[in-house]
N, C-alpha and C positions, 0 to 999 in steps of 0.2 A: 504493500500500500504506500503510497504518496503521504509524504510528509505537509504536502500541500494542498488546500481546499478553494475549490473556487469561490469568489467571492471575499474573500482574506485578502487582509491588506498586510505586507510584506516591506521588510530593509531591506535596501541592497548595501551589499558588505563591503564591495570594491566598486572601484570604476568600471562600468560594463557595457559592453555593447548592446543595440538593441540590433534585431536581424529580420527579412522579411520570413525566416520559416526558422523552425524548428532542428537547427543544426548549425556547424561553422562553416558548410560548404552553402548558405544562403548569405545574399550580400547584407552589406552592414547598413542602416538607415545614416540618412544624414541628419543633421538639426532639422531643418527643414523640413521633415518629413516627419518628425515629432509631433505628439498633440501638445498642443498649448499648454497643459499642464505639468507636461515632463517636460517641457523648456527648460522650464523654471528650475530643474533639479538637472539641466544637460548642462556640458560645458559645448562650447562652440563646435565642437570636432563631432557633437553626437554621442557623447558618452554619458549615463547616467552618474553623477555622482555620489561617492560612497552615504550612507544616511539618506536617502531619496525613498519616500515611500512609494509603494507600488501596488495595484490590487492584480488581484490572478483571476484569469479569466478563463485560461485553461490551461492543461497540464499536461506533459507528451513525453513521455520515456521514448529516449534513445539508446539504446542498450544499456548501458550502465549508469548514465545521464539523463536528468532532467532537466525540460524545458518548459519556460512558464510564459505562458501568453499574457501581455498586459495590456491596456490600450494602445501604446503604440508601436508593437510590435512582440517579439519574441526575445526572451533572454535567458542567458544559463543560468537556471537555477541550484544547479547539484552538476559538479561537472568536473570529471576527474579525480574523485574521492574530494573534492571541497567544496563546503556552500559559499554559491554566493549571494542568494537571496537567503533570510531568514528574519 
């Protein structure tokens, strides 16, 4: 089972990418392509900042990896034995 629930509002632990899919082989969003309210927690380059809340929207095991849909995109949730949503 999923350490994570949809509808849960979640930290991100590190600076993280957001992706349009579920994996690191999907490209990476730009700022721009952000909603409005993860602006506010992006740095310019597109990268969520660590302490940035996030809600989950849905949940995608990739083999040993999780990935958490938030509004504006996908991001590593559990990924290579380390969180980085929690």
């Amino acid at each position: 089972s999923s350490p994570y629930a949809v509808g849960k509002v979640y930290k991100i632990q590190v600076g993280l990418a957001v992706r349009t899919g579920a994996g690191t082989n999907y490209a990476r969003k730009t700022y721009s392509q952000l909603t409005l309210n993860a602006k506010k927690s992006a740095t310019s380059a597109g990268y969520l900042r660590q302490g940035a809340s996030v809600t989950c929207l849905e949940v995608k095991k990739v083999g040993n990896d999780i990935w958490m849909r938030i509004p504006s995109g996908w991001c590593a949730a559990y990924y290579n034995g380390k969180y980085y949503i929690k």
